[in-house]
C-alpha positions in Angstrom: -158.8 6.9 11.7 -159.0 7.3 15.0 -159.0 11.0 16.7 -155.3 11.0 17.9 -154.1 10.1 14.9 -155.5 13.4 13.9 -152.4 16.2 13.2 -151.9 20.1 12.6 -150.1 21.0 9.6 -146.6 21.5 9.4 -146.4 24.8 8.9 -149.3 25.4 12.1 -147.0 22.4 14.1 -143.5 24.6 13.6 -145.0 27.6 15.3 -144.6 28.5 18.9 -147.3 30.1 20.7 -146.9 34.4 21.6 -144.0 34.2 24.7 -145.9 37.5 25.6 -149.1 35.9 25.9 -147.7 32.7 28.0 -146.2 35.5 30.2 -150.0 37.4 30.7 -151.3 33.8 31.4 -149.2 32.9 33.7 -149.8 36.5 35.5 -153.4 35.7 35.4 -153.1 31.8 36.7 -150.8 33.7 39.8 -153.0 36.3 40.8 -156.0 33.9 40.4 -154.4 32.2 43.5 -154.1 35.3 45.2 -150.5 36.3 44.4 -150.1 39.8 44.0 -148.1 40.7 40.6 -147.4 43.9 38.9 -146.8 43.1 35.1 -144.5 44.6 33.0 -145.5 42.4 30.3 -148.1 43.5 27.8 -147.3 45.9 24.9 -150.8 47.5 25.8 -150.7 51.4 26.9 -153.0 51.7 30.6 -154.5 54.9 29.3 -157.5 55.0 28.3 -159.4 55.3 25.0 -160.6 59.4 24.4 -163.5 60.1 25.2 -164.6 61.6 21.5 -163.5 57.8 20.5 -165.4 56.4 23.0 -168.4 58.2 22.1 -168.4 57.6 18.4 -168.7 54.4 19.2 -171.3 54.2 21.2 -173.0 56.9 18.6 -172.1 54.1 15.7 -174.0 51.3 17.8 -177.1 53.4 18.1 -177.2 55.2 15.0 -177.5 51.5 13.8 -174.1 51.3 12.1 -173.8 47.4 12.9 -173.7 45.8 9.6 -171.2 44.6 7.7 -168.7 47.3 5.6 -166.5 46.1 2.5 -163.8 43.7 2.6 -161.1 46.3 2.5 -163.1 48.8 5.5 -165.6 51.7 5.0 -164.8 54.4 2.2 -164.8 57.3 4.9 -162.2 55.5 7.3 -159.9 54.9 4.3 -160.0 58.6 2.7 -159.2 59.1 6.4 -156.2 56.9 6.5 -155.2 58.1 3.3 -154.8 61.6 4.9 -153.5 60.0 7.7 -150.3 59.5 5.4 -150.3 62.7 3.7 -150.6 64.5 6.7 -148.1 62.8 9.0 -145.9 61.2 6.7 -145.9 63.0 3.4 -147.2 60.2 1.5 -149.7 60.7 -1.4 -151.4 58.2 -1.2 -154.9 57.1 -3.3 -157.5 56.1 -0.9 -158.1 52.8 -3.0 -154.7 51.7 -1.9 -155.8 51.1 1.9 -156.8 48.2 3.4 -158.6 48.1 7.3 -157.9 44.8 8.7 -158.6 43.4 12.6 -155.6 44.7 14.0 -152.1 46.0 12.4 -150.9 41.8 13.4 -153.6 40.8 10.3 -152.2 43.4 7.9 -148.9 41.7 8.2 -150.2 38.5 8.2 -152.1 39.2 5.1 -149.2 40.6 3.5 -147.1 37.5 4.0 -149.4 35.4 3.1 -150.5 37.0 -0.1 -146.7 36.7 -1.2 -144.6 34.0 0.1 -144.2 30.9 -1.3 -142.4 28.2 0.3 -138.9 28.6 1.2 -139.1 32.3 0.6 -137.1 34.3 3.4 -138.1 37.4 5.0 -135.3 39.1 6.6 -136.0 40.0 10.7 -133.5 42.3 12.4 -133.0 41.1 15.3 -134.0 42.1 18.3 -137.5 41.4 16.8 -141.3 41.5 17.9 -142.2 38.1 19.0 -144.8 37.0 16.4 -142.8 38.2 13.2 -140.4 35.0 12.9 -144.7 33.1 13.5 -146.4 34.9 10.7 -143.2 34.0 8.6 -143.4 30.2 9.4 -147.2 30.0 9.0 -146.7 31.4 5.8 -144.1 29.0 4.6 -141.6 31.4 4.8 -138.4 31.2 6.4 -136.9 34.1 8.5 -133.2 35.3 8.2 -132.6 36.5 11.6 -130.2 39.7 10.7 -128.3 40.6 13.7 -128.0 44.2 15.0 -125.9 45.2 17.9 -126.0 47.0 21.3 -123.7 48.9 19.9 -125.9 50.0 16.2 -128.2 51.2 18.9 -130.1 47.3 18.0 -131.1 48.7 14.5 -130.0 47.3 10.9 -127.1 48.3 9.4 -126.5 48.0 5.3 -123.7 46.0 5.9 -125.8 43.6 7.7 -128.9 44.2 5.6 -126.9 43.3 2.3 -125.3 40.3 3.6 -128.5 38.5 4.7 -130.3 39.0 1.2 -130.1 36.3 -1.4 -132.0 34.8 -4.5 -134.3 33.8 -2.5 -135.6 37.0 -0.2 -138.7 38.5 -0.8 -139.0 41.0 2.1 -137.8 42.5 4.6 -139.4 43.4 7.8 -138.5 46.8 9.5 -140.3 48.5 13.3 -139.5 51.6 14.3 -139.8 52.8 16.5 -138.7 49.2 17.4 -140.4 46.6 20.0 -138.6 45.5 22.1 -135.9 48.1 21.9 -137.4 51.1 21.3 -135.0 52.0 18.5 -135.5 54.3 15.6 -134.1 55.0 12.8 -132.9 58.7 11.1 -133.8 59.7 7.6 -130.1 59.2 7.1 -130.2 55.7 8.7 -133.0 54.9 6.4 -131.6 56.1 3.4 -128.7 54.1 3.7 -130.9 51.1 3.7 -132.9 52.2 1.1 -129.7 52.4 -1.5 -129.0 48.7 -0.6 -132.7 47.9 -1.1 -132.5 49.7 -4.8 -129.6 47.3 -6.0 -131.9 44.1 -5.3 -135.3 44.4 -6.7 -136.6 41.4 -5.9 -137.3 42.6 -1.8 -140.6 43.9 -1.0 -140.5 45.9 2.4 -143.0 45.9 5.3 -142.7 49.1 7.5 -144.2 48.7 11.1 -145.0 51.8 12.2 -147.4 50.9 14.5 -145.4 52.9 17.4 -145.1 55.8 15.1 -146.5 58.2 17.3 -144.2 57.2 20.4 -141.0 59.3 19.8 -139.3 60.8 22.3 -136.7 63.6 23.2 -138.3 66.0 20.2 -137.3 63.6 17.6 -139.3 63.4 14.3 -140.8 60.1 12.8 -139.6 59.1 9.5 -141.0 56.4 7.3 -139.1 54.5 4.7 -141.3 55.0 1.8 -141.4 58.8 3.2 -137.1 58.8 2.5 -136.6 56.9 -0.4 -139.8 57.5 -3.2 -138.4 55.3 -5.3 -139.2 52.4 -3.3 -143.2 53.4 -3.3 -143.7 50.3 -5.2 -142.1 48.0 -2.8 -142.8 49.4 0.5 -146.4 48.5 2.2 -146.2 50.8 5.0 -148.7 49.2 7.8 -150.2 51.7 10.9 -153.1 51.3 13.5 -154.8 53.2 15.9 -154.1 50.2 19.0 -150.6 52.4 20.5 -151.3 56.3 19.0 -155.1 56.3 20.7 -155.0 53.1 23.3 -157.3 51.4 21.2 -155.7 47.4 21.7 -159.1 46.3 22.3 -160.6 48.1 19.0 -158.6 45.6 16.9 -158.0 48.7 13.7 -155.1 48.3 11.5 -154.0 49.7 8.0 -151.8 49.9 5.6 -150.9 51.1 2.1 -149.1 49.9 -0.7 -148.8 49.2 -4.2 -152.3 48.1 -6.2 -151.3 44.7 -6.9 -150.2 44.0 -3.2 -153.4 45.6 -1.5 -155.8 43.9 -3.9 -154.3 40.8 -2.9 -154.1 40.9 0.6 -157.9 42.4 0.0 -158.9 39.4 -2.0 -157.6 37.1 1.1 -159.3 39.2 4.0 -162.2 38.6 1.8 -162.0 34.6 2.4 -160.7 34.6 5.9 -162.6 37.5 8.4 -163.9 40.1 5.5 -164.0 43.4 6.8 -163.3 44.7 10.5 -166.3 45.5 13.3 -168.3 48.0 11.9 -167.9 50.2 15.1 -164.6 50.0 15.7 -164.2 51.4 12.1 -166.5 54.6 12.8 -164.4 54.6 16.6 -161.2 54.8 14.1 -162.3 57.4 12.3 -163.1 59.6 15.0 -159.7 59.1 16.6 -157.7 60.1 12.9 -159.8 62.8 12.1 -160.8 64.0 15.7 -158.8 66.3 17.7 -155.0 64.8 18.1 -153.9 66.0 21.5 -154.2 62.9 23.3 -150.8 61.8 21.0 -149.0 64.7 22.4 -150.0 64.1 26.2 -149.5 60.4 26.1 -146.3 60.8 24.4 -145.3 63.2 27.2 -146.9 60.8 29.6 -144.5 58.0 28.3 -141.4 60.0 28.0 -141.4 60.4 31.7 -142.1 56.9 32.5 -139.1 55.9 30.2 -137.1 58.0 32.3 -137.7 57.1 35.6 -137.7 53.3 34.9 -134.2 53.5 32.7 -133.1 55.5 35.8 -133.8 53.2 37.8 -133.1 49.9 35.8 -129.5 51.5 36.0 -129.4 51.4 39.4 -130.2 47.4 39.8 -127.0 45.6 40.3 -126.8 43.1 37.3 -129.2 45.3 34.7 -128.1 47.6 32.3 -130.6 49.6 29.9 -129.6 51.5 26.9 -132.3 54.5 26.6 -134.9 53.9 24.2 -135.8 56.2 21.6 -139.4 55.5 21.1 -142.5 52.8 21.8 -142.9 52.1 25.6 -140.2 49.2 26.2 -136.8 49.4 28.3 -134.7 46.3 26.6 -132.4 45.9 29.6 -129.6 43.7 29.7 -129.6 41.0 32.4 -125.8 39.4 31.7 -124.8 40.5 35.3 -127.6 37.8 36.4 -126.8 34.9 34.7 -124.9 32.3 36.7 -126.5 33.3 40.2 -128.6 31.6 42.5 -131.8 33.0 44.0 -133.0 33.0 47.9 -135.2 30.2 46.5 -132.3 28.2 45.3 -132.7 28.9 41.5 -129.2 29.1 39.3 -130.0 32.0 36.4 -128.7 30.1 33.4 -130.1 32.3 30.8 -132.8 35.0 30.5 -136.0 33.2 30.6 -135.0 31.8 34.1 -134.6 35.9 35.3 -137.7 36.3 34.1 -139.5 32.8 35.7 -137.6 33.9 39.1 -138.8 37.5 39.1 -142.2 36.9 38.6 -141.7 33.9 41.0 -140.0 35.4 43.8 -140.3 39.1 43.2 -144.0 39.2 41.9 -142.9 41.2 38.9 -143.7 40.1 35.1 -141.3 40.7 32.4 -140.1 39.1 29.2 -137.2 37.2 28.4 -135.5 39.0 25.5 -134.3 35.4 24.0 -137.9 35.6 23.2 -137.0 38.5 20.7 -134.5 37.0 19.1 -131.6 38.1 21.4 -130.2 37.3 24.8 -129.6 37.3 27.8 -131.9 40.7 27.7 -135.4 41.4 29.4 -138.2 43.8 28.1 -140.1 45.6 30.3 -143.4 47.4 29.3 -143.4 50.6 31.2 -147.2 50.8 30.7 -148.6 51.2 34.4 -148.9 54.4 36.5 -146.2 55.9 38.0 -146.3 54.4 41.4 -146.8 50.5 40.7 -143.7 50.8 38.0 -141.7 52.4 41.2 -142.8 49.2 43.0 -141.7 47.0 40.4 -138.2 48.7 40.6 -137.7 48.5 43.5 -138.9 45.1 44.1 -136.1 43.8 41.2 -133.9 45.6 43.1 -134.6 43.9 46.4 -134.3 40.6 44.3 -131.1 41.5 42.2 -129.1 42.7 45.3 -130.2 39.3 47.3 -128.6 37.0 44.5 -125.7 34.9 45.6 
């Protein structure tokens, strides 16, 4: 056989690739021919790692802590986690029902893959991070996209949620605080999703709380498991250091669920990466059980950003922005756009062309919301300094008001 007859799977073939990540390349490729871009792309905070992080691991590197831990992450960095949800969640959770995987994006994939068979659905409200609807397909899974409104404030209603489960669902997927839309939910608003979840028994429940940490206005985070106890067994409630200490790089997630689930997902980790770097997982543990102030500053930091850019985002002629709740994204309506034409001669049909024309002609990088699961929207990461997001404001400003 020769090479080209060569073929990916089905399941690999169906996927498409990050839109996120063919934004960031396409930033690279521009300013790699000189163009100068700000990007408003990457889910990635700017700030930088502590310093007590930083240091423990550099201490782990020389204290010769380079060798390879269990499958399921060092016993230390788990007791840690485990008090991690006690402390900030009020979950009592047994240390042996963690799991440290290479990012919070493997704990989900783990999870999926551990427990979908072919054809099973995972419902995906909608807007919805870019890879979920991925993970489902290389899984053999199919997502039910369950649509929330502008008007629910783009989170899942039980109406909705009951009307998109059948025979065949085995979980459902829930963010918050949300990417892209910064949404999150109340203990009431969880609650009422948990008593639809208790009449169908059958749905096991991811929790991405991965922006936990990233609530604004004085609100409280609330976790589902943390509501409704009597899901425990059905909830895997999945965290990571990446947002709460701008660790991206330091690739740490977790999560915690029921024995049966976590041994699974365990036993699969085992075959496909076994356990996380070494010295990311003492870095980790210095950031949970290390002094926690750099949460409150960043989430201060944040807060102000989110103002200023949904300020000014209202003040672009053909954007609107609801103001987020939580996480670091303004998901701003572009409907005013579509239909124009740009001072290059572009027609806006639909959201992905705003995007290609601002980065284009404006220098500014953004992603389509279509990407998310709903349109025309864009998502803009307000995770630069204050001065470069005032220049990206004003420079889709400048480009809005010259549409024809």
């Amino acid at each position: 056989m020769s090479l080209s007859k060569h073929t990916l799977n089905n399941f690999l073939a169906a996927a498409l690739p990050s839109a996120t990540y063919k934004v960031i390349d396409r930033v690279t490729a521009l300013r790699s021919a000189g163009a100068q871009i700000i990007s408003l792309s990457a889910g990635e905070p700017d700030l930088d790692t502590p310093e007590f992080v930083r240091e423990a691991g550099i201490a782990a590197i020389r204290s010769g802590h380079t060798r390879y831990t269990q499958v399921a992450g060092l016993r230390s960095l788990r007791e840690a986690i485990a008090a991690k949800f006690l402390r900030d969640n009020g979950l009592d959770v047994d240390w042996h029902n963690t799991l440290v995987s290479n990012g919070g994006k493997q704990i989900i994939f783990n999870a999926l893959a551990a427990t979908l068979n072919e054809g099973d659905e995972v419902i995906v409200p909608t807007p919805y991070w870019v890879s979920y609807p991925e993970i489902v397909q290389l899984c053999g899974g199919k997502t039910v996209a369950a649509q929330c409104s502008a008007e629910s404030g783009f989170k899942l209603t039980p109406k909705v949620l009951e009307a998109a489960i059948t025979s065949r669902t085995r979980w459902l997927i829930l963010n918050s605080p949300s990417n892209p839309s910064g949404a999150v939910y109340s203990p009431a608003e969880l609650k009422a999703l948990a008593n639809v979840l208790l009449v169908h028994p059958q749905v096991l429940v991811l929790s991405d709380d991965i922006y936990e940490h990233l609530v604004f206005d004085g609100q409280t985070f609330f976790t589902l498991a943390q509501v409704e106890p009597r899901l425990n067994e059905r909830v895997l409630t999945m965290n990571g250091v990446s947002k709460a200490y701008a660790m991206t790089g330091w690739r740490i997630g977790f999560g915690t669920g029921p024995k049966w689930l976590i041994e699974g997902m365990e036993k699969l980790q085992g075959q496909q990466t076994s356990g996380a770097c070494t010295i990311s997982q003492y870095a980790a543990l210095a950031a949970l059980t290390g002094p926690q102030d750099f949460i409150v500053q960043s989430r201060a930091v944040f807060q102000r950003r989110r103002d200023m850019v949904v300020s000014a985002i209202n003040r672009i002629p053909g954007l609107h922005c609801k103001v987020p709740q939580g996480a670091f994204y303004a998901f701003a309506s572009c409907e005013g756009l579509i239909g124009k034409t740009t001072p290059a001669g572009t027609v806006l049909y639909n959201d992905e062309d705003v995007v290609n024309a601002l980065l284009d002609e404006a220098g500014v990088a953004t992603v389509h919301g279509s990407a998310f699961g709903m349109g025309p929207y864009i998502r803009i990461a307000y995770t630069l300094d204050d001065d470069s997001l005032a220049q990206a404001c004003q420079a889709m400003h400048i480009f809005c008001h010259s549409l024809s």
